[in-house]
One Martini backbone bead per residue (centre of mass of N, CA, C, O) as a GRO file, in nm:
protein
   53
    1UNK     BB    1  13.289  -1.769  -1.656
    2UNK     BB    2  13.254  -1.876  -1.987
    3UNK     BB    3  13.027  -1.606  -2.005
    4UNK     BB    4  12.823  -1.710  -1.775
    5UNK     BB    5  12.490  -1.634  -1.689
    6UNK     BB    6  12.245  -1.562  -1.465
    7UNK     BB    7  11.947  -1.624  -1.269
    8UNK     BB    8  11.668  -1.566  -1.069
    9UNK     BB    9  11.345  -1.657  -1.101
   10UNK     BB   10  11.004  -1.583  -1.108
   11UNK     BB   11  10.786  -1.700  -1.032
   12UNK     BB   12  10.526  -1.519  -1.140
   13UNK     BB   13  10.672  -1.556  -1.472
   14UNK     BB   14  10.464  -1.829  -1.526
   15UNK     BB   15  10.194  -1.712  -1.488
   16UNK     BB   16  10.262  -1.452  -1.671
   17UNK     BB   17  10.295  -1.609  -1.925
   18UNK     BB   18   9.995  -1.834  -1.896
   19UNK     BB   19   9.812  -1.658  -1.957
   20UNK     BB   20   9.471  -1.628  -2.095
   21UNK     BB   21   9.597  -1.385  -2.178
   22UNK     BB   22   9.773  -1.284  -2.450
   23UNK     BB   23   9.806  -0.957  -2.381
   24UNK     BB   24   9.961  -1.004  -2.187
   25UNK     BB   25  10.183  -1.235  -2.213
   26UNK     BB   26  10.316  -1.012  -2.447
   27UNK     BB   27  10.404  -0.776  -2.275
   28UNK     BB   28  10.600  -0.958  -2.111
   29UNK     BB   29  10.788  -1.064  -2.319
   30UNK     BB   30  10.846  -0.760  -2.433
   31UNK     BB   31  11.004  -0.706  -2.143
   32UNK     BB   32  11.182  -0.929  -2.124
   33UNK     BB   33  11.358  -0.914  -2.397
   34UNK     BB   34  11.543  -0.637  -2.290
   35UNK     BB   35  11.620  -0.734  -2.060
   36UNK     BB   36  11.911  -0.827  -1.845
   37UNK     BB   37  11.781  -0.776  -1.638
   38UNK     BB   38  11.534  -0.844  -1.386
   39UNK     BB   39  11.239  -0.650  -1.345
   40UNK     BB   40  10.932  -0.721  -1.195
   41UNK     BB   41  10.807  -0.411  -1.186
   42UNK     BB   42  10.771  -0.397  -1.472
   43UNK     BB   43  10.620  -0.688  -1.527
   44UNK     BB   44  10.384  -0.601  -1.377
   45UNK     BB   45  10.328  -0.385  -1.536
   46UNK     BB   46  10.282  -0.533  -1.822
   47UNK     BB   47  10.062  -0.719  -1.713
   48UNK     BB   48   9.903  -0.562  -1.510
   49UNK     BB   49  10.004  -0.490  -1.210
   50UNK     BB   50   9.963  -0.374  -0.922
   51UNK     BB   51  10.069  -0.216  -0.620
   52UNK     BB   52  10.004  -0.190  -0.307
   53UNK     BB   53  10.007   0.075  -0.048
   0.00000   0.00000   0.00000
C-alpha cells in the first residue's frame, strides 16, 4: 500500500533511548538503525539489560 510500512514500538523503547547514561542510549541507538523488524531482545542486549532465566 503505496510503499508504507509500520511497527508497534515497545514502550521500554523510549526508556531505553533517554536513559541517563548516553553510552547505553547510543547502543541501542546504534542497534536500532540497522534493523529492518524491531528485535526487542537485541536491543536489550545492546542496552545492557540481561533477561532472567
Amino acid at each position: 500500500m503505496y510503499g508504507l510500512s509500520w511497527q508497534i514500538v515497545p514502550a521500554v523503547l523510549g526508556e531505553m533511548m533517554s536513559d541517563p547514561d548516553p553510552a547505553r542510549s547510543q547502543r541501542v541507538m546504534e542497534a536500532l538503525v540497522k534493523m529492518k523488524k524491531l528485535d526487542l531482545a537485541e536491543l536489550e542486549k545492546a542496552y545492557g539489560k540481561t533477561k532472567a532465566a
